[in-house]
C-alpha positions in Angstrom: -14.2 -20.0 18.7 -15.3 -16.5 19.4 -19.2 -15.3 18.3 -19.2 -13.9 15.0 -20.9 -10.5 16.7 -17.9 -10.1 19.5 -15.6 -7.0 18.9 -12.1 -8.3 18.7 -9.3 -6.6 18.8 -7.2 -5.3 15.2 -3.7 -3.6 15.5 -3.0 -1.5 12.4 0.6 -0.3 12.4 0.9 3.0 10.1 3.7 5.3 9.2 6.4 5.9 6.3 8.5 4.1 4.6 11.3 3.2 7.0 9.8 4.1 9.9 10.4 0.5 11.3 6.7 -0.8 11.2 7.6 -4.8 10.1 9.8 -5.1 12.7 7.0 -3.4 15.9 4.7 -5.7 14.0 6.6 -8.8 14.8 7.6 -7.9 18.4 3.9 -7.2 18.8 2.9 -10.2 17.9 5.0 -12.4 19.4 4.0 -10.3 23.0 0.3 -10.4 22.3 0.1 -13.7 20.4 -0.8 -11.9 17.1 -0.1 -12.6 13.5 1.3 -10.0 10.9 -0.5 -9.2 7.7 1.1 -6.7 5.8 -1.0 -4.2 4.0 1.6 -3.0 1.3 0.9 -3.0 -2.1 4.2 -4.0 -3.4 4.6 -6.7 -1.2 1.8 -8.4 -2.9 4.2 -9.4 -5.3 6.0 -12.5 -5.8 9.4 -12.2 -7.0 9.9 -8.3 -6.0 11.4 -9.1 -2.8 14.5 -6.6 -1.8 13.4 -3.5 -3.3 9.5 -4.0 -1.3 11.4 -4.5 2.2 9.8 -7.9 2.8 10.5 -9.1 6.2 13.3 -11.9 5.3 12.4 -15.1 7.6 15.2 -14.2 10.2 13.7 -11.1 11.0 10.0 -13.1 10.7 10.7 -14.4 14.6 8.6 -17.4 13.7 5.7 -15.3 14.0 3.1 -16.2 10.5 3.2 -13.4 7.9 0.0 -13.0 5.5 -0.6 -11.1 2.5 3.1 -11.4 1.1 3.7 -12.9 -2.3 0.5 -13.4 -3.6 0.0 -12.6 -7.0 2.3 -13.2 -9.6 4.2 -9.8 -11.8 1.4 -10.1 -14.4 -1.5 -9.7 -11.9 -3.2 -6.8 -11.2 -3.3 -5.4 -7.2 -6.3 -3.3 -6.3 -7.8 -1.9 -3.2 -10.9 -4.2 -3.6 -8.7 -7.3 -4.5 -6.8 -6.4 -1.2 -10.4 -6.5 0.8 -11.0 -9.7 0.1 -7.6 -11.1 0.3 -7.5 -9.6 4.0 -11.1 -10.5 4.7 -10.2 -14.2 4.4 -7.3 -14.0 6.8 -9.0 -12.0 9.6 -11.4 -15.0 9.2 -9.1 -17.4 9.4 -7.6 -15.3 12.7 -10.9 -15.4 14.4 -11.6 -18.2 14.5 -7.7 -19.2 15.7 -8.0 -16.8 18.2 -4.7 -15.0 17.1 -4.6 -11.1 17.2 -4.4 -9.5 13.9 -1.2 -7.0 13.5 -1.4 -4.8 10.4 1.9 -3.3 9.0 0.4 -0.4 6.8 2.3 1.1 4.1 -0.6 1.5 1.5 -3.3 4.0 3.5 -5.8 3.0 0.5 -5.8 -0.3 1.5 -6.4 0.3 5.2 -9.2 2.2 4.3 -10.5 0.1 2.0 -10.6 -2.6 4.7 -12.0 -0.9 7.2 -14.3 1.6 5.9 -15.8 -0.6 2.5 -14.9 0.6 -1.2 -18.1 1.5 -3.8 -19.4 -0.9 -6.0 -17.6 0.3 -9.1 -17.4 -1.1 -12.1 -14.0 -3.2 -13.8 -12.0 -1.7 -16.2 -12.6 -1.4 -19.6 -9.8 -1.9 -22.2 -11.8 -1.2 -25.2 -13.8 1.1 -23.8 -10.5 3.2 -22.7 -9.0 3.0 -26.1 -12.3 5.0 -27.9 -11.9 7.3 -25.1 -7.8 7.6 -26.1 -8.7 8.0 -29.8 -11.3 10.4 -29.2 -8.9 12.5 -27.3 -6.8 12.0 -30.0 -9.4 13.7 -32.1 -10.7 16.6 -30.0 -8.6 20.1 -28.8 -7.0 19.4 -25.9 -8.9 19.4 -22.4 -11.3 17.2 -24.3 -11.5 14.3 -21.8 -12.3 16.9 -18.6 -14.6 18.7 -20.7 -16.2 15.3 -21.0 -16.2 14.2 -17.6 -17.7 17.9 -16.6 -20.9 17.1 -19.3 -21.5 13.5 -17.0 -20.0 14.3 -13.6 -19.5 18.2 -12.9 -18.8 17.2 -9.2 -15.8 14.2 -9.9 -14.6 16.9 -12.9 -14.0 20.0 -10.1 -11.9 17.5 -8.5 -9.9 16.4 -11.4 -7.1 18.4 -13.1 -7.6 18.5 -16.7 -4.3 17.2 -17.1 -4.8 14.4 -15.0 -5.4 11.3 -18.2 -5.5 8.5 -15.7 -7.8 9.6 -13.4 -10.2 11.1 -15.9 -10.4 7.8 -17.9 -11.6 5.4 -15.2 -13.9 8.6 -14.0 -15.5 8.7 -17.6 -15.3 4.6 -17.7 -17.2 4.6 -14.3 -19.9 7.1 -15.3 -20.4 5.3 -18.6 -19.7 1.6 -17.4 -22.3 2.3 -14.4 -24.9 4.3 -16.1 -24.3 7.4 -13.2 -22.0 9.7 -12.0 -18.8 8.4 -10.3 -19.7 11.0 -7.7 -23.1 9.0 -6.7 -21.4 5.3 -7.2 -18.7 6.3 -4.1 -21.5 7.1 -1.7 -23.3 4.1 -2.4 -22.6 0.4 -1.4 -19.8 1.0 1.1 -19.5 -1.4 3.8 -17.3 -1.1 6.8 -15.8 -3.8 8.6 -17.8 -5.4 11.2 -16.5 -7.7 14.1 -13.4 -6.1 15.1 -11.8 -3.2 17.4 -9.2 -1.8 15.6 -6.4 0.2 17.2 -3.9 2.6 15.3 -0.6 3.1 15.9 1.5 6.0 14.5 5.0 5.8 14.3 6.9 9.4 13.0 10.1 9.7 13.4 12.2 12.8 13.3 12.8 14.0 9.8 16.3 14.3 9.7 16.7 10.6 11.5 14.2 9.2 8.7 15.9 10.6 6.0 19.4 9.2 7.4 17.6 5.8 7.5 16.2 5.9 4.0 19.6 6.3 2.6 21.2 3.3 4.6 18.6 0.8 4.0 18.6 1.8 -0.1 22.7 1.3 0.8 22.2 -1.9 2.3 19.5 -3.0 -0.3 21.9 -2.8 -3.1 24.3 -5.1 -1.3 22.1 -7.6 -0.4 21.6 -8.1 -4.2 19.0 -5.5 -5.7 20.5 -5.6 -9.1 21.4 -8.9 -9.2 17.1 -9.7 -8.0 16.3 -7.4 -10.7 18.6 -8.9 -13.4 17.3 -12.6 -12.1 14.1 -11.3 -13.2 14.5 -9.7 -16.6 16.2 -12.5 -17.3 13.2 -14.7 -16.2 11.4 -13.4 -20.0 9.0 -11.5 -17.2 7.4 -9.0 -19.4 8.7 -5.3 -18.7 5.3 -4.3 -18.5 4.5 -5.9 -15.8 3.5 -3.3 -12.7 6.3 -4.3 -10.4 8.8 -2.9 -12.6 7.7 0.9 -12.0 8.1 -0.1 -7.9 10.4 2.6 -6.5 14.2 1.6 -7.4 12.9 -1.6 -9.7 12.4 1.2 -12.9 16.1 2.8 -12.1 17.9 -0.2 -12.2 16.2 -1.3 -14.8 17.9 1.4 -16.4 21.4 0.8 -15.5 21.2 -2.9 -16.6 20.0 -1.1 -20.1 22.9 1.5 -19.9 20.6 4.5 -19.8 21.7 5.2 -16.2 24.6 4.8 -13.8 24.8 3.2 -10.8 25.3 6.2 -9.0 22.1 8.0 -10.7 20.5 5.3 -10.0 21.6 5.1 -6.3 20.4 9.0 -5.8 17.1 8.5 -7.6 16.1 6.3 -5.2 17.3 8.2 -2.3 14.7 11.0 -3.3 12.0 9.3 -5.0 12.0 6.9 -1.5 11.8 10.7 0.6 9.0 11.7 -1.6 6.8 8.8 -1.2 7.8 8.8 2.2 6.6 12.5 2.8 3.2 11.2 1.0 3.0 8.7 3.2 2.8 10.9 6.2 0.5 13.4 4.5 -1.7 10.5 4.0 -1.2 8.3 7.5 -2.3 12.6 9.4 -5.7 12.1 7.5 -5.9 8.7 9.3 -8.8 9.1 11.9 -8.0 7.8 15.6 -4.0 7.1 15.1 -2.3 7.2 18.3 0.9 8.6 17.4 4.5 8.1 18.9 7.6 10.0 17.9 10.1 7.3 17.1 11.2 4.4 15.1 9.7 0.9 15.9 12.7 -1.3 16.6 13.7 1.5 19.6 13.0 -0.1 22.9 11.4 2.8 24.4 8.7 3.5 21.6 8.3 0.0 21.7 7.5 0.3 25.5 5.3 3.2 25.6 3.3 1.2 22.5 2.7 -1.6 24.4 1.4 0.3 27.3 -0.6 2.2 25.5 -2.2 -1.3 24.0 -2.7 -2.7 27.7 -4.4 0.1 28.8 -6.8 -0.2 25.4 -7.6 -3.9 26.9 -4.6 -5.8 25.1 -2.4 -8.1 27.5 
């Protein structure tokens, strides 16, 4: 077992939707005698399987997967829930002496791992709804103007229209007795222990795009619907968060009749390319990335990724 104080080494695997990050996590590992731990918020979810790209176990090649199915539809996935989640596995890898691979779709949760989130406060259901009824009450803007009276720094960042995000600012500031502003740059704690390593994959637009449409093609006939039907059927509450995942909210629709297949086969298309092109506005933020212009199932990146790795101090 390795001291608690030695750097190890982390892989963290980051790029769009798509991009082919599951499948350069599994050949990693199984070359560097690593484990894969997804860091995808949807794949937290038990049940949601097609529509969240979860490796199936053929394309697993025997290597262990953490971080996949682990809260039921009705649970709620947060950046700090997914610290602690992944803190116990890196744990559990130390001391096994297995290299940690990271398949990244959700940046927040990368960060959250590795740079610490605030000590904020839980949320507050009755709280929220005497902010809502307030609201109700007041001329509209009333929630920002709010916000500005307890936090004029978090409110210039805010756009008035922005409900959600004003809510849990005003929740915070009350809950925690100080402005949001001062409880983020407090308390954050950074992940000790380990040398991570970041690797970029960004492939060509065009190619990316041509991708996204085949795999939402080949989605539906492995049995989206049918998955999706399976679990309304369950008596799963339509509420539950999984339900407004990308492609689980359209044909969610079609099964009601308030959308055609085809619609429904478009939507996704484009609302897949948009939170793609988040993705990558998000992942060029990411400090230290070493990038590589390709997908990661092509030999070649694959190649020049591992190289890259070995001369880093990976064999």
């Amino acid at each position: 077992m390795s001291d608690s104080k030695t750097l190890l080494p982390l892989v963290a695997v980051v790029g769009p939707t798509a991009s082919g990050k599951s499948a350069l996590g599994v050949w990693l590992a199984e070359r560097l005698g690593g484990e894969v731990v997804a860091c995808d918020s949807t794949q937290l979810y038990r049940g949601f399987d097609i529509g969240t790209v979860k490796p199936r176990a053929s394309e697993r090649g025997g290597v262990p997967h953490h971080l996949i199915d682990v809260l039921g539809p009705n649970e709620e996935a947060t950046a700090g829930g997914y610290r602690q989640l992944a803190l116990s596995v890196l744990a559990e890898l130390r001391q096994h002496g297995r290299l940690p691979v990271f398949t990244v779709g959700t940046g927040l949760y990368l960060r959250a791992l590795l740079e610490g989130l605030a000590d904020v406060p839980q949320r507050s259901e009755e709280l929220r709804a005497r902010l809502r009824a307030s609201a109700e009450e007041h001329s509209t803007g009333y929630l920002h103007r709010l916000l500005k009276r307890l936090d004029p720094e978090a409110a210039g960042k805010i756009a008035p229209a922005d409900e959600q995000k004003l809510l849990r600012a005003i929740e915070v500031c009350v809950l925690a007795r100080k402005p949001i502003s001062e409880v983020h740059r407090a308390g954050r704690f950074q992940l000790e222990g380990w040398r991570v390593l970041k690797v970029g994959l960004m492939p060509p637009r065009e190619k990316l795009i041509e991708r996204i449409h085949a795999r939402t093609e080949a989605m539906l006939e492995q049995g989206w619907i049918e998955e999706v039907q399976a679990l309304l059927a369950s008596g799963l509450s339509e509420d539950a968060k999984p339900f407004d995942f990308i492609g689980y909210r359209e044909l969610r629709a079609v099964l009601h009749e308030k959308m055609t297949l085809a619609d429904a086969r478009e939507a996704i298309r484009q609302a897949t390319r948009r939170y793609a092109k988040r993705q990558i506005t998000w992942f060029r933020k990411e400090p230290g990335v070493q990038w590589f212009s390709g997908f990661g199932d092509d030999a070649c990146v694959q190649a020049s990724i591992i190289e890259w790795l070995k001369s880093k101090g990976l064999s």
